[in-house]
Structure formats: structure tokens, C-alpha cells
C-alpha positions as CSV (number, residue, x, y, z in Angstrom):
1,X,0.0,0.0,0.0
2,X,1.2,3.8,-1.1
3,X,0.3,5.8,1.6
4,X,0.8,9.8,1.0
5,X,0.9,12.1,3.7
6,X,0.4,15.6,3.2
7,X,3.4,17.4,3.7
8,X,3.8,21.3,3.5
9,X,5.4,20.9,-0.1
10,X,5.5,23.9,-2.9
11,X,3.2,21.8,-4.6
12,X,0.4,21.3,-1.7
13,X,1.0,24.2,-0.1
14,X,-2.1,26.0,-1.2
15,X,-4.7,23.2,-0.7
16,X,-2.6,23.0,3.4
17,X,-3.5,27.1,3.5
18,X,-7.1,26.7,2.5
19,X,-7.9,23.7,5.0
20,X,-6.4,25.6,7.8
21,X,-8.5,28.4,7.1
22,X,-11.8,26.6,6.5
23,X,-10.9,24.8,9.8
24,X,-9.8,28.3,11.6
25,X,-13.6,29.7,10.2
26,X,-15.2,26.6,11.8
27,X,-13.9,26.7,15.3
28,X,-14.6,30.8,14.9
29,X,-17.9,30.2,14.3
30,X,-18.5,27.4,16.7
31,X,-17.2,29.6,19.7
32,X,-18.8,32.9,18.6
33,X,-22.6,31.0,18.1
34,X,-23.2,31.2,22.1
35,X,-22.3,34.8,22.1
36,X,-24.9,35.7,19.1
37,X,-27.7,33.6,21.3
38,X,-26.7,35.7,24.2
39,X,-26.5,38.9,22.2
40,X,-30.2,38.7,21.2
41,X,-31.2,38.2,24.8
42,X,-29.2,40.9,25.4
43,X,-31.3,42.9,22.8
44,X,-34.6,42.0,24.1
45,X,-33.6,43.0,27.6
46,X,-32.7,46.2,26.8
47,X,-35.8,47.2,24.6
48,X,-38.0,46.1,27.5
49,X,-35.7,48.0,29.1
50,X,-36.5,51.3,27.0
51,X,-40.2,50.2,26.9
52,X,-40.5,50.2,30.7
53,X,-38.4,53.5,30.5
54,X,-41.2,55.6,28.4
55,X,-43.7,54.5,30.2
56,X,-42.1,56.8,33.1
57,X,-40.5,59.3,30.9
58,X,-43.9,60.8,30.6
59,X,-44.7,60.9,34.0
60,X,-41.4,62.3,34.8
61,X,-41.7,65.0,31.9
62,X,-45.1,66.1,33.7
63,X,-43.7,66.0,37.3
64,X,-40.9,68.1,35.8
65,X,-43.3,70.7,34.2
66,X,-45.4,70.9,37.6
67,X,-41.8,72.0,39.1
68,X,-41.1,74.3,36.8
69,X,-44.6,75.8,37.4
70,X,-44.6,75.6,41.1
71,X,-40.9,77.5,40.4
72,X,-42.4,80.5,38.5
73,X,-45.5,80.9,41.0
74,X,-42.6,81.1,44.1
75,X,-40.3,83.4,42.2
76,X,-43.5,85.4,41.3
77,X,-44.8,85.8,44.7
78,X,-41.0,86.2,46.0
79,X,-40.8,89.4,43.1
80,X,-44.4,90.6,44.4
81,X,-42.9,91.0,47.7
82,X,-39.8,92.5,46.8
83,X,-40.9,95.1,44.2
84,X,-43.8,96.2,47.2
85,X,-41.0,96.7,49.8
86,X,-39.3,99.1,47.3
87,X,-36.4,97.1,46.7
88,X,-34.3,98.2,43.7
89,X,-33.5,95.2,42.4
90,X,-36.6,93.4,41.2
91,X,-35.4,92.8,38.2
92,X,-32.9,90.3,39.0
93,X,-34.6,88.7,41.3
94,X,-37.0,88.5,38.4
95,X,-34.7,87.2,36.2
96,X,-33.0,84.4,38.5
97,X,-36.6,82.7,39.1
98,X,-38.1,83.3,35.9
99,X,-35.0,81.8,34.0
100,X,-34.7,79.1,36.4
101,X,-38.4,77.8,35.6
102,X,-37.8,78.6,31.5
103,X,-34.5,76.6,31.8
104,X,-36.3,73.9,34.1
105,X,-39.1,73.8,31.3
106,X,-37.0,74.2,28.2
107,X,-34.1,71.1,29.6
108,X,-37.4,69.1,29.7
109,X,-38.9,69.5,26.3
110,X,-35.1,69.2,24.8
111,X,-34.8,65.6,26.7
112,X,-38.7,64.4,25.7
113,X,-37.5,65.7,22.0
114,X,-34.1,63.5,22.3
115,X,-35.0,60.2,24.2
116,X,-39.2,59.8,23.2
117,X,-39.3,59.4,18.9
């Protein structure tokens, strides 16, 4: 009996390359099949995840709105009794509470517009 072995030869050298790299695919895709599985729970976790998260969003957007009213009606009265005692600066006291309730508002609307499509 004529046994060949395959030896790293100039003539078999290409058909040696091509096994090692259909073998080198194959234990690639063997070990990297558990981590697609796990990927796509991964994926499902985190859009229940964003699901659950909306849900709250728009309670959270409304609580925020509330504060920012609640804000302005403070700053309003606190402006109301400042501009009656004749203070002279009314207008920045203005100012700090109004802007404080705009930017409390306007942060709010910017982060609905950005995280709810």
C-alpha cells in the first residue's frame, strides 16, 4: 500500500492554507454561536428596558413641568414682595426665578425631543 501524507510541499502548499483556514472559520464560528444567542437576549432585555423606560419618561416629563410651574408661582410671589417693599433690584430677582423655571421647562422638552421618537 502507497500511503501519502500531506506534507507542507511547494506543490500542496495552497490546498494545506485553504484547509487551515476553512478549519480556523469553523472553530470561529462554533465559539462565537453562544455569544450571538446571548446577544439577542441581550437585545430583548434592553428594549423592555426602554419600553418600561417611556412608560415613566412621561410621568417624569409632567412631574418636571409641575416644578417648573410651582418655580415661576414662588419666584412670582417672591418678586411681588420685593418690588412692594421698594427694593431696587426686582429685576434680578426677576430674572434668577423666571429663567430658572424657563431653563427647568425648556431642559425638559429638549430631553422628551431626544430620548421619546
Amino acid at each position: 500500500m502507497n500511503q501519502t501524507t500531506l506534507t507542507a510541499t511547494p506543490k500542496n502548499l495552497p490546498v494545506a492554507k485553504l484547509s487551515f483556514r476553512v478549519l480556523a472559520t469553523l472553530v470561529v464560528v462554533v465559539v462565537t454561536s453562544p455569544v450571538f444567542a446571548q446577544a439577542a437576549k441581550g437585545v430583548s432585555a434592553l428594549n423592555d428596558a426602554r419600553t418600561s423606560l417611556n412608560q415613566y419618561f412621561d410621568a417624569g416629563v409632567n412631574v418636571t413641568y409641575g416644578a417648573a410651574a410651582i418655580i415661576g408661582l414662588i419666584g412670582a410671589v417672591k418678586v411681588y414682595q420685593k418690588w412692594t417693599n421698594g427694593d431696587p433690584d426686582t429685576g434680578k430677582v426677576a430674572g434668577a426665578w423666571l429663567g430658572g423655571a424657563i431653563f427647568l421647562a425648556a431642559v425638559t422638552t429638549v430631553l422628551r425631543v431626544v430620548f421619546i421618537q
